[in-house]
PDB file with one MODEL, atoms N, CA, C and O in Angstrom:
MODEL        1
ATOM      1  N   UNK A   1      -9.627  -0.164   7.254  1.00  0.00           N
ATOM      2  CA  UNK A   1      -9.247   1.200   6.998  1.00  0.00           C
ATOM      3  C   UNK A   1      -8.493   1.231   5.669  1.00  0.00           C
ATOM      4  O   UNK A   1      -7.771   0.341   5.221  1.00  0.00           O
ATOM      5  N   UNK A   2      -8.840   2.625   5.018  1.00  0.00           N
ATOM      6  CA  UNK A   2      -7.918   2.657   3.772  1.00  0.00           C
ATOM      7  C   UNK A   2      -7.203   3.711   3.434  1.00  0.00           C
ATOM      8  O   UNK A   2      -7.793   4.779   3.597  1.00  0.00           O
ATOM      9  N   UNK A   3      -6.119   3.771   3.014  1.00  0.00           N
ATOM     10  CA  UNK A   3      -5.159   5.235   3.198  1.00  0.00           C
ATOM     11  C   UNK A   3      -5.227   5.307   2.178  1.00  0.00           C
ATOM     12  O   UNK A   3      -5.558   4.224   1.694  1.00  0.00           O
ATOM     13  N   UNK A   4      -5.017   6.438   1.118  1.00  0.00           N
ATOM     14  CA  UNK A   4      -4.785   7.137   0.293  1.00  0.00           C
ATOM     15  C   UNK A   4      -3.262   7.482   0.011  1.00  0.00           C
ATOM     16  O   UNK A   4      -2.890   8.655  -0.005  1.00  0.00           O
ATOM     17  N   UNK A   5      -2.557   6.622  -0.170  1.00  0.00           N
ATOM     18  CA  UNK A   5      -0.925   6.768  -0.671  1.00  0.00           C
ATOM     19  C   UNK A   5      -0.863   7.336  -1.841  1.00  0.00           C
ATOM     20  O   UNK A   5      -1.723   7.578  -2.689  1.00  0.00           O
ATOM     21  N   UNK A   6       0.649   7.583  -1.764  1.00  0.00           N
ATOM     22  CA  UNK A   6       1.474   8.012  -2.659  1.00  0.00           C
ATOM     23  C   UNK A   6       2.792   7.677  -3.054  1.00  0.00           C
ATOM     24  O   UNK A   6       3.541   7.698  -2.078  1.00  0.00           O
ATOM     25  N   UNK A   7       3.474   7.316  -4.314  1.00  0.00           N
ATOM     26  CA  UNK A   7       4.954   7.482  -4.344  1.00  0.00           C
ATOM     27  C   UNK A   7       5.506   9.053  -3.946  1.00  0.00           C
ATOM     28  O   UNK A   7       4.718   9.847  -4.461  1.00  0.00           O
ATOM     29  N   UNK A   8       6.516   9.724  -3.257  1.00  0.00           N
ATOM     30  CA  UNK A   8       6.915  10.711  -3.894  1.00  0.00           C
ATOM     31  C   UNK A   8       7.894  11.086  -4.775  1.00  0.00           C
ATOM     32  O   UNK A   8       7.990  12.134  -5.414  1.00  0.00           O
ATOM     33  N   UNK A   9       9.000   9.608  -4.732  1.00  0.00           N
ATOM     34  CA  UNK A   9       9.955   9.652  -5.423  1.00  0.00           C
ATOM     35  C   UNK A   9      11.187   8.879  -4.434  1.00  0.00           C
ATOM     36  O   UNK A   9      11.232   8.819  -3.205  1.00  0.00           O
ATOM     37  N   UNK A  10      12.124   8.337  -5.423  1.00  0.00           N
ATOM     38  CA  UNK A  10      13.213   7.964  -4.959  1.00  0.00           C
ATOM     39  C   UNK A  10      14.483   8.396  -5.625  1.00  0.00           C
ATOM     40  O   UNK A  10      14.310   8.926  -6.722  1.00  0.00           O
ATOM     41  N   UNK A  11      15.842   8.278  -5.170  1.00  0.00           N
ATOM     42  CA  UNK A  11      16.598   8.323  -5.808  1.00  0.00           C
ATOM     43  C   UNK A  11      18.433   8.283  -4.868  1.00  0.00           C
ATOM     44  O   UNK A  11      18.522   8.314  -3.640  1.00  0.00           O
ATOM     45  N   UNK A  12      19.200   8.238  -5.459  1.00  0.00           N
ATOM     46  CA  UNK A  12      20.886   8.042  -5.394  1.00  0.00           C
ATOM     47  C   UNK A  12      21.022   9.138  -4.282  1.00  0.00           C
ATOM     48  O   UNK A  12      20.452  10.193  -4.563  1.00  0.00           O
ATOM     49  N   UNK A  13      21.753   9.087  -2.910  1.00  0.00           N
ATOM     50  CA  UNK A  13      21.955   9.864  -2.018  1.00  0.00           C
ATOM     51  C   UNK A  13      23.229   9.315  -1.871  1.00  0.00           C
ATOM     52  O   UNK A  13      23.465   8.109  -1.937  1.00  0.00           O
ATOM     53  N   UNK A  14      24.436  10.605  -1.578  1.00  0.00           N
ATOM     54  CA  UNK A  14      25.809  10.504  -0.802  1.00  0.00           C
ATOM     55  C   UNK A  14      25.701  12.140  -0.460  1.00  0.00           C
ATOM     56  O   UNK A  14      24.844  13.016  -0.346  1.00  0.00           O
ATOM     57  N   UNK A  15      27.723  11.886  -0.337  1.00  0.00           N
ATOM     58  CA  UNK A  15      27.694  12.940   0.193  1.00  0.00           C
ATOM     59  C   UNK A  15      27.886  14.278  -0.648  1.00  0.00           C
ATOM     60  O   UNK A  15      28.791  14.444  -1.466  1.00  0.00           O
ATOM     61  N   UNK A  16      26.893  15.217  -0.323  1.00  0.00           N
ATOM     62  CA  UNK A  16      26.604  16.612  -0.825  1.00  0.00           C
ATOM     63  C   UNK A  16      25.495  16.314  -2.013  1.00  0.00           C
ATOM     64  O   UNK A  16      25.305  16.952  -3.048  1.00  0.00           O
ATOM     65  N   UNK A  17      24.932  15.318  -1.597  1.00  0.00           N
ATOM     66  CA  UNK A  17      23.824  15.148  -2.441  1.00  0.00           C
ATOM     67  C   UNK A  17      24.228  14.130  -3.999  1.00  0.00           C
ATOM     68  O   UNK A  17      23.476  13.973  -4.961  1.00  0.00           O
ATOM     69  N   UNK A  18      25.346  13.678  -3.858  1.00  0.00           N
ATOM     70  CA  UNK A  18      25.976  13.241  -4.904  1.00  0.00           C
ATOM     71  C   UNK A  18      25.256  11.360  -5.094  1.00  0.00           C
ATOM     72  O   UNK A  18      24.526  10.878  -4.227  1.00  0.00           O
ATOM     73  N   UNK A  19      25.517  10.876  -5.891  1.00  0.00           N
ATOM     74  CA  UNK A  19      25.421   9.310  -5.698  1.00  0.00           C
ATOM     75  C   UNK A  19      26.657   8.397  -5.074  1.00  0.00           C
ATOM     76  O   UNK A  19      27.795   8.862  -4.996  1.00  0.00           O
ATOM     77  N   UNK A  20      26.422   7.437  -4.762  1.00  0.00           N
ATOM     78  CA  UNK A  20      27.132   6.637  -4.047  1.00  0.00           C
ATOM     79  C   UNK A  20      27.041   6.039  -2.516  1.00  0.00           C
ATOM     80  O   UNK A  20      27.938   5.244  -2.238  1.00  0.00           O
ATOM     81  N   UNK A  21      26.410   6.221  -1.845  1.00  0.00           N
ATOM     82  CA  UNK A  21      25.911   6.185  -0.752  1.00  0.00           C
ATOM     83  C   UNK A  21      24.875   5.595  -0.409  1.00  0.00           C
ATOM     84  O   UNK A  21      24.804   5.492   0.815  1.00  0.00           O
ATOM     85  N   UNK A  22      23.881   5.080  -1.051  1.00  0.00           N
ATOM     86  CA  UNK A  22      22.724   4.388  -1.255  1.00  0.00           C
ATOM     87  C   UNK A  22      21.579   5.017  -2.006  1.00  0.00           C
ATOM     88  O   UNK A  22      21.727   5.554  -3.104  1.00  0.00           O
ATOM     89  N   UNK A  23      20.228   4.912  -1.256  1.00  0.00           N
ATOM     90  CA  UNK A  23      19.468   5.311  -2.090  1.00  0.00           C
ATOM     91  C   UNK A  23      18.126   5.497  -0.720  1.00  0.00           C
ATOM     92  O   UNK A  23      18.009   5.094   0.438  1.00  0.00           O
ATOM     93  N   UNK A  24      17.411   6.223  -1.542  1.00  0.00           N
ATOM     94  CA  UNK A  24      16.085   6.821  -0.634  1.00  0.00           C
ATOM     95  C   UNK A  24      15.030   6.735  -1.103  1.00  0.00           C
ATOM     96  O   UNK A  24      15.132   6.818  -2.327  1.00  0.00           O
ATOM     97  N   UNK A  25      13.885   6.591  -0.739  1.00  0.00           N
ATOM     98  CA  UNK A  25      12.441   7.070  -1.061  1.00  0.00           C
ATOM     99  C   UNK A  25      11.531   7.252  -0.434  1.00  0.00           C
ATOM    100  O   UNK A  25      11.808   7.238   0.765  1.00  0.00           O
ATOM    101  N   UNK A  26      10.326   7.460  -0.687  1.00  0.00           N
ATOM    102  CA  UNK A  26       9.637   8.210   0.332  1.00  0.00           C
ATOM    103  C   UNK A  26       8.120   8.427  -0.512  1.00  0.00           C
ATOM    104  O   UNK A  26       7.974   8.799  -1.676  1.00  0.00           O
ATOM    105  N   UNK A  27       6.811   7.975   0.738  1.00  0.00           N
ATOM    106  CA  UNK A  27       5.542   7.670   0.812  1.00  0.00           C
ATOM    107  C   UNK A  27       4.857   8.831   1.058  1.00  0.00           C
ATOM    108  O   UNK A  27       5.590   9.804   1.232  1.00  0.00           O
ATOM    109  N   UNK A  28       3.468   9.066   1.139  1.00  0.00           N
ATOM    110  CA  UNK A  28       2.739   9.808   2.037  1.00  0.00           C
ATOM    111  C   UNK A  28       1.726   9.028   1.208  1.00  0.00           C
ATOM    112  O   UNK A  28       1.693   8.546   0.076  1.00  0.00           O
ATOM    113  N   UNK A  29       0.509   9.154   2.780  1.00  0.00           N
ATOM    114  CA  UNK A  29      -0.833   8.208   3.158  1.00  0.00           C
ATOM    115  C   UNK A  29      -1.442   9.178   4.073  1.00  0.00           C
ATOM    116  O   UNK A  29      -0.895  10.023   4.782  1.00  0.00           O
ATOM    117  N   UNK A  30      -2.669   8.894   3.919  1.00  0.00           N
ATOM    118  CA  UNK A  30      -3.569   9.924   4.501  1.00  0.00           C
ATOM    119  C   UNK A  30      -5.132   8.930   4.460  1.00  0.00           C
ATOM    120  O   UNK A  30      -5.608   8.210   3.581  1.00  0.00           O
ATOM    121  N   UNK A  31      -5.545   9.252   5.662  1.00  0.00           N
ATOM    122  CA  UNK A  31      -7.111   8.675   5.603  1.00  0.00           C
ATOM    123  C   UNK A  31      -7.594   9.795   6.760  1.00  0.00           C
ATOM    124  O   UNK A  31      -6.970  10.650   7.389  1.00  0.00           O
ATOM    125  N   UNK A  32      -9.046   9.369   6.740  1.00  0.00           N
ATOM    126  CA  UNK A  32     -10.025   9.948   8.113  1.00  0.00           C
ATOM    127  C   UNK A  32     -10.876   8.600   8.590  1.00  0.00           C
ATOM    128  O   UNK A  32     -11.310   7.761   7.801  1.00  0.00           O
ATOM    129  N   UNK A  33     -11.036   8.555  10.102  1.00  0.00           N
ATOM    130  CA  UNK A  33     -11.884   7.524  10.412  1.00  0.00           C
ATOM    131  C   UNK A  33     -12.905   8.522  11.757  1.00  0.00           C
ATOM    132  O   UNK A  33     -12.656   9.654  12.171  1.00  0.00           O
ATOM    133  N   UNK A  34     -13.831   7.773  12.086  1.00  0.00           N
ATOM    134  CA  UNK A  34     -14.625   8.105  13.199  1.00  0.00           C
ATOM    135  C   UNK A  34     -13.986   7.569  13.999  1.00  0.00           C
ATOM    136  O   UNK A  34     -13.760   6.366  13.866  1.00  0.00           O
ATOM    137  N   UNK A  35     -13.349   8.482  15.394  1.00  0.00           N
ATOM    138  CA  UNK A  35     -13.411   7.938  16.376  1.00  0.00           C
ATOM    139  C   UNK A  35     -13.847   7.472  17.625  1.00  0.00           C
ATOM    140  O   UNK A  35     -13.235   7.288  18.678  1.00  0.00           O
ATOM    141  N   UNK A  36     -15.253   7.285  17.247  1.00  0.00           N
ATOM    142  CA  UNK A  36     -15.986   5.906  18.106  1.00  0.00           C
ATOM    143  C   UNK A  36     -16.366   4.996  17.636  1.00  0.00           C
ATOM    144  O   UNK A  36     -17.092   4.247  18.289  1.00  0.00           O
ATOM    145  N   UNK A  37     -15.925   4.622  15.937  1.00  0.00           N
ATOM    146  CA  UNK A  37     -15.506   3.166  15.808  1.00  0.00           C
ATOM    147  C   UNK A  37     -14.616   2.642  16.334  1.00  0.00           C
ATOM    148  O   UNK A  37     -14.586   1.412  16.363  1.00  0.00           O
ATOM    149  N   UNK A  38     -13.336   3.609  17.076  1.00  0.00           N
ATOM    150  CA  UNK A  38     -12.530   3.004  17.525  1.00  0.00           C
ATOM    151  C   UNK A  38     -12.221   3.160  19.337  1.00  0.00           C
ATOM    152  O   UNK A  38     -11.157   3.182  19.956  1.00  0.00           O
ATOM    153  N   UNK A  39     -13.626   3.247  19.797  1.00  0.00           N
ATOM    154  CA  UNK A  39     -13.446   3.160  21.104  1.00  0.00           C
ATOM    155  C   UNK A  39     -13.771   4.484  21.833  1.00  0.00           C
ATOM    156  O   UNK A  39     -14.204   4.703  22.964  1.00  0.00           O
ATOM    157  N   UNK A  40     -13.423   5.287  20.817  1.00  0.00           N
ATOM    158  CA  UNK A  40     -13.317   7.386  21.806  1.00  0.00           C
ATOM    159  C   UNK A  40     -14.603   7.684  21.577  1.00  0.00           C
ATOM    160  O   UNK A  40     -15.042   7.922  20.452  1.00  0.00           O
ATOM    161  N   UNK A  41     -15.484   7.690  22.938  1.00  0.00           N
ATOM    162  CA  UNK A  41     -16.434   7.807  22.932  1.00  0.00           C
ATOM    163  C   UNK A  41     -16.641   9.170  23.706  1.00  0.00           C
ATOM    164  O   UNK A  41     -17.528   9.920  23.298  1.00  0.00           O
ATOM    165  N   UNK A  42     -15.856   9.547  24.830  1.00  0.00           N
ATOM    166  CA  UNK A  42     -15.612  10.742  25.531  1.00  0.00           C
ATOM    167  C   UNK A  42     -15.542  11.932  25.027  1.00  0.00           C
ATOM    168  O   UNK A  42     -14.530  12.324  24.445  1.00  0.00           O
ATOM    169  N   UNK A  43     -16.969  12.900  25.240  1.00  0.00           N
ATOM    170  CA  UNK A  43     -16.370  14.214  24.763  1.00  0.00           C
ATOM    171  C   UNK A  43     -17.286  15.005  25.393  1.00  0.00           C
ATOM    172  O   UNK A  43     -17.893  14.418  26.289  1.00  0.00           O
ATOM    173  N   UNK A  44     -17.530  15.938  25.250  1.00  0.00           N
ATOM    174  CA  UNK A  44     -17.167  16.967  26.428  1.00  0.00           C
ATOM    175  C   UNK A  44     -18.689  18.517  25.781  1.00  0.00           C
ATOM    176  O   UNK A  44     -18.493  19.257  24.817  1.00  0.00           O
ATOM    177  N   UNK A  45     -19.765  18.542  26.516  1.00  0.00           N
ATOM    178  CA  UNK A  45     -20.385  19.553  25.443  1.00  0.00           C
ATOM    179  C   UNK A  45     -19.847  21.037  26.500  1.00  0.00           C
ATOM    180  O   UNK A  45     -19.685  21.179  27.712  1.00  0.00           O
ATOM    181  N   UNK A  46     -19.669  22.137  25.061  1.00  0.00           N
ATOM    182  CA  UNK A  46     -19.452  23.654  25.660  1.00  0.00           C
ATOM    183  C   UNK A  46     -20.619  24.254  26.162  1.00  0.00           C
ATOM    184  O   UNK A  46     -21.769  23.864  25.958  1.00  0.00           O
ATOM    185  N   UNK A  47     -20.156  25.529  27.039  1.00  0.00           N
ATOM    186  CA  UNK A  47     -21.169  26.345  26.695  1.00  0.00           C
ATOM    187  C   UNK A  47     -22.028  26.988  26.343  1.00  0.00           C
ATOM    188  O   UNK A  47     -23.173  27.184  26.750  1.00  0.00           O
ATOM    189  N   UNK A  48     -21.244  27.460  25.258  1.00  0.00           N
ATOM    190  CA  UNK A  48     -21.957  27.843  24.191  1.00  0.00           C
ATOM    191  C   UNK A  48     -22.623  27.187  23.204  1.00  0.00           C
ATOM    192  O   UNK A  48     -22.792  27.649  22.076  1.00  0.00           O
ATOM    193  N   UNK A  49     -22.960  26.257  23.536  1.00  0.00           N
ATOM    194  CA  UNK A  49     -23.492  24.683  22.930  1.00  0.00           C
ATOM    195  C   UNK A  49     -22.529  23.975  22.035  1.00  0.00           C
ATOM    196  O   UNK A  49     -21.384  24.425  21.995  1.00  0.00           O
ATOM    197  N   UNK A  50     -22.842  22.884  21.281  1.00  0.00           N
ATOM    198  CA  UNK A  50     -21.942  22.319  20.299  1.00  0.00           C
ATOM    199  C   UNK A  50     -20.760  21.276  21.627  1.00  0.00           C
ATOM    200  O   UNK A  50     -20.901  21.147  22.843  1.00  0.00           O
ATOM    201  N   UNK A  51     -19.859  20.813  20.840  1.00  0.00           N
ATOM    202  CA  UNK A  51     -19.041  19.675  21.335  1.00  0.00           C
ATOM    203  C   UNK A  51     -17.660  20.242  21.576  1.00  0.00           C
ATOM    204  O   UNK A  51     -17.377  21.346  21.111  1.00  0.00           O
ATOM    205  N   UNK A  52     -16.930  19.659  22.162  1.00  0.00           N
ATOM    206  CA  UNK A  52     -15.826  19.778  22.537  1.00  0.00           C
ATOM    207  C   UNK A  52     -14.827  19.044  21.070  1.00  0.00           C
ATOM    208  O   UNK A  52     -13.992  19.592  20.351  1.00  0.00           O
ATOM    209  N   UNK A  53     -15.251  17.913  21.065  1.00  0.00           N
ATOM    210  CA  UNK A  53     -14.813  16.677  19.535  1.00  0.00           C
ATOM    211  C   UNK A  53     -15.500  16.862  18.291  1.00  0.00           C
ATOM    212  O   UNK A  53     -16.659  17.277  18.328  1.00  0.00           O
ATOM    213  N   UNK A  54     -15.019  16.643  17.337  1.00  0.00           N
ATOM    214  CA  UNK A  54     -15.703  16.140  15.979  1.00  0.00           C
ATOM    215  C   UNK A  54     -15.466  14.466  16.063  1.00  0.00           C
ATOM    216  O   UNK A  54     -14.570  13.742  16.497  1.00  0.00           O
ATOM    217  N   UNK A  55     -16.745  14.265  15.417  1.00  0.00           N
ATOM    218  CA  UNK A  55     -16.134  12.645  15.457  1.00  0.00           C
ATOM    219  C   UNK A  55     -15.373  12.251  14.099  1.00  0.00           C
ATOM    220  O   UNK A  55     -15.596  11.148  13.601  1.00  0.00           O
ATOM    221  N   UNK A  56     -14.311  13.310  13.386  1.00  0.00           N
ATOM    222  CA  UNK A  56     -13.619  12.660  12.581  1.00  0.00           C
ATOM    223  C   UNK A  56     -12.183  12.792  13.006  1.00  0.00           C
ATOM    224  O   UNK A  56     -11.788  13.617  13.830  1.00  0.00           O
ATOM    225  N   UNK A  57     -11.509  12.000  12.441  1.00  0.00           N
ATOM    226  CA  UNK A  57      -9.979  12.529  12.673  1.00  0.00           C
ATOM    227  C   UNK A  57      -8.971  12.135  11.682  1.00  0.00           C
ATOM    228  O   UNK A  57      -8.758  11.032  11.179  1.00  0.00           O
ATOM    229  N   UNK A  58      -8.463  13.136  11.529  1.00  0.00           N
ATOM    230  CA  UNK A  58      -7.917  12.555   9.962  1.00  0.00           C
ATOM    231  C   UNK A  58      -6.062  12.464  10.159  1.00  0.00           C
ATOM    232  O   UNK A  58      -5.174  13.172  10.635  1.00  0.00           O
ATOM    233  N   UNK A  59      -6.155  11.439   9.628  1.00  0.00           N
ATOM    234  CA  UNK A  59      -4.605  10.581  10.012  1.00  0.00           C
ATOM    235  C   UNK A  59      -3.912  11.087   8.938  1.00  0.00           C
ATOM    236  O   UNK A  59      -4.475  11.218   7.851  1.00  0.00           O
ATOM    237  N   UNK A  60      -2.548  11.443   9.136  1.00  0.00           N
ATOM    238  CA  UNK A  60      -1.277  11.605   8.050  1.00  0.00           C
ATOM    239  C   UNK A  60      -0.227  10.673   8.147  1.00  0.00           C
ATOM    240  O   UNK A  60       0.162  10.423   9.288  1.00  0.00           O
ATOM    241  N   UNK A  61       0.346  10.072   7.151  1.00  0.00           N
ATOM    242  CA  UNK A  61       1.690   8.898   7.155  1.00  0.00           C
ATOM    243  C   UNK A  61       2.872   9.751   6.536  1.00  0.00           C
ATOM    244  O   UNK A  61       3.059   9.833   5.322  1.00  0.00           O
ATOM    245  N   UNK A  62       3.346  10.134   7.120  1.00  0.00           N
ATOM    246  CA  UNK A  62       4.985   9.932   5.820  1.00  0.00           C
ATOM    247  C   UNK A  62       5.984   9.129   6.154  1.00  0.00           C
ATOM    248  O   UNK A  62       6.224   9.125   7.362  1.00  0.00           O
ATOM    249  N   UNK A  63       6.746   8.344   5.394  1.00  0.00           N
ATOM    250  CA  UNK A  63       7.559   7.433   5.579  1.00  0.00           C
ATOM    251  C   UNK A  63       8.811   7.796   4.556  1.00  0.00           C
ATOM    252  O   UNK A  63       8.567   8.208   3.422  1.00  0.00           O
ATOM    253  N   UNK A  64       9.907   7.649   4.939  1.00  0.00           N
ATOM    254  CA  UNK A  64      11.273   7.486   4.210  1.00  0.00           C
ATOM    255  C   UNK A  64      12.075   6.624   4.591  1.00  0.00           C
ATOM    256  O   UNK A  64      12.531   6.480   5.725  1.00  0.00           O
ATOM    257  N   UNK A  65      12.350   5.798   3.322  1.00  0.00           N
ATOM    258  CA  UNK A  65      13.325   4.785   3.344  1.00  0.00           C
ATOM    259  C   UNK A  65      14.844   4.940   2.998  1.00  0.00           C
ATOM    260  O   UNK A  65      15.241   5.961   2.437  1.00  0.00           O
ATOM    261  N   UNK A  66      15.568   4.065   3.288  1.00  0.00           N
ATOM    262  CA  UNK A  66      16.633   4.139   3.133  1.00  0.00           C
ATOM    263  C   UNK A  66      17.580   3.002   2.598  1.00  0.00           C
ATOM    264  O   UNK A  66      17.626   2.013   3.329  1.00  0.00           O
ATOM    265  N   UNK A  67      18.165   2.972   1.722  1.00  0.00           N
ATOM    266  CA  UNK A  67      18.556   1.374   1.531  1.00  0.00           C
ATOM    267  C   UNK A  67      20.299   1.693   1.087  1.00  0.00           C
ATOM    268  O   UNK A  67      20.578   2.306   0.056  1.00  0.00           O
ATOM    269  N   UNK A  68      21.238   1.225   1.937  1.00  0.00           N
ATOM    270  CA  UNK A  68      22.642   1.790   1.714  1.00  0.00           C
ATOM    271  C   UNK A  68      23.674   0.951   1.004  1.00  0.00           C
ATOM    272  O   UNK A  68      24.149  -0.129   1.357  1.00  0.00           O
ATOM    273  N   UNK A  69      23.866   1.514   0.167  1.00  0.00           N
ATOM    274  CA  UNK A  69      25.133   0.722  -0.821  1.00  0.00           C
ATOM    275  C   UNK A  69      25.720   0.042  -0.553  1.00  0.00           C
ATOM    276  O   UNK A  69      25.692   0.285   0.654  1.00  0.00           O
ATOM    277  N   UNK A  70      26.678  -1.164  -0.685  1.00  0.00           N
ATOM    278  CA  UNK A  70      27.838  -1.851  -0.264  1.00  0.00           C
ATOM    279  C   UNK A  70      28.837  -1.144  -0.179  1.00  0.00           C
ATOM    280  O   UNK A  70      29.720  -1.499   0.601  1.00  0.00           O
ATOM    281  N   UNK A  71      29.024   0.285  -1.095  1.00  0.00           N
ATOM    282  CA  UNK A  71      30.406   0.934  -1.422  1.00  0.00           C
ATOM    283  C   UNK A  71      30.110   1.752   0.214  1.00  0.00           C
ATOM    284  O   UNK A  71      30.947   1.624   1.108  1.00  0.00           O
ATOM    285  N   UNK A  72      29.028   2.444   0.391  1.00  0.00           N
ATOM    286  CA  UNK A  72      29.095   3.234   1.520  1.00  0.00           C
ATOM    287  C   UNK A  72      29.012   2.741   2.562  1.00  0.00           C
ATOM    288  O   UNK A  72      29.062   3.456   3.563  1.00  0.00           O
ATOM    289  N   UNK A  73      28.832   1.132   2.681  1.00  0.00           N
ATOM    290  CA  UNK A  73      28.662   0.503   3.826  1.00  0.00           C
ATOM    291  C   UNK A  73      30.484   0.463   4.742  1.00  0.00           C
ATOM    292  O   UNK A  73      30.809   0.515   5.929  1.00  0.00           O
ATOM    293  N   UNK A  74      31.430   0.324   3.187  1.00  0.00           N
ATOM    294  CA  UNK A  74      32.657   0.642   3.811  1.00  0.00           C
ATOM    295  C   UNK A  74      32.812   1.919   4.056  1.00  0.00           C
ATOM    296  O   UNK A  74      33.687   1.816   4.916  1.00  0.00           O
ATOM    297  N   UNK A  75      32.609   3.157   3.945  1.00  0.00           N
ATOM    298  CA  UNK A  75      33.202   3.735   4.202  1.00  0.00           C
ATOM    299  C   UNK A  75      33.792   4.798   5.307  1.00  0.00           C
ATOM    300  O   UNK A  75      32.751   5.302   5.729  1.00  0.00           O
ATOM    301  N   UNK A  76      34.900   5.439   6.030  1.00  0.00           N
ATOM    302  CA  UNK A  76      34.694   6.053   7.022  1.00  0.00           C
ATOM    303  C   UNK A  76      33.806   6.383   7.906  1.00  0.00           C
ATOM    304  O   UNK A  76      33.822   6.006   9.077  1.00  0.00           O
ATOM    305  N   UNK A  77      32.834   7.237   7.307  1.00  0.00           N
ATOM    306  CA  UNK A  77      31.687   7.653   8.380  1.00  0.00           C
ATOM    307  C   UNK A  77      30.788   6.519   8.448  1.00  0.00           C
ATOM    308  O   UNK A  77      30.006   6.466   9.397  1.00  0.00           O
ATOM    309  N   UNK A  78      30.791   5.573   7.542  1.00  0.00           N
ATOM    310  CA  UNK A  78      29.689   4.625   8.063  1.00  0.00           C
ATOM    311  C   UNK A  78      30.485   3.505   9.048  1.00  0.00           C
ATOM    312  O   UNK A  78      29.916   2.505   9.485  1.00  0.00           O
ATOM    313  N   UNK A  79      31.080   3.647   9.164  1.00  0.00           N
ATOM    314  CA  UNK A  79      32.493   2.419  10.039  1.00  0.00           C
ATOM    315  C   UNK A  79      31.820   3.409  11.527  1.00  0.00           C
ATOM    316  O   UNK A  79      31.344   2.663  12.383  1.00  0.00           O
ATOM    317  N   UNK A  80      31.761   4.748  11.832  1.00  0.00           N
ATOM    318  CA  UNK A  80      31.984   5.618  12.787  1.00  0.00           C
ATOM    319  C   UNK A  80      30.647   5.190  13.735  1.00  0.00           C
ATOM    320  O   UNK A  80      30.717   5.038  14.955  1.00  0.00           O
ATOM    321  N   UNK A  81      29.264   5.005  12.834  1.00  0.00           N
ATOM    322  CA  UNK A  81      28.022   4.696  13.407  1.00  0.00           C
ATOM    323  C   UNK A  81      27.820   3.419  13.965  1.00  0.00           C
ATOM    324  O   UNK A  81      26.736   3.132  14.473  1.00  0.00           O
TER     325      UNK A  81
ENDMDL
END
């Protein structure tokens, strides 16, 4: 399978949006596969003719990272978690 990624960007996160606190970034991935290459073979015909399924299905990823400072690792609210 192959996704179609993206960077969207990273950057300096604290508090009120300020730097100091670590840092963030963040993905998005997207593909389509058939699913009865992967086993889903079950589906269902209507009435009115035609299928219940399409045999595609198209997958979305988003991911956000997080990676936290040493300075914010001390501090108050992070002591609290």
């Amino acid at each position: 399978m192959t996704l179609d990624a993206s960077f969207l960007g990273s950057g300096a996160t604290g508090m009120g949006g300020g730097p100091g606190m670590g840092v963030r970034a963040g993905w998005s991935a997207s593909t389509t596969i058939d699913r009865k290459q992967w086993g889903i073979l079950w589906n269902q015909t209507l009435d009115q003719g035609g299928t219940m399924l399409g045999d595609d299905v198209q997958l979305q990823l988003d991911v956000e990272a997080a990676k936290e400072s040493p300075e914010g690792a001390k501090s108050p609210a992070a002591a609290k978690k």
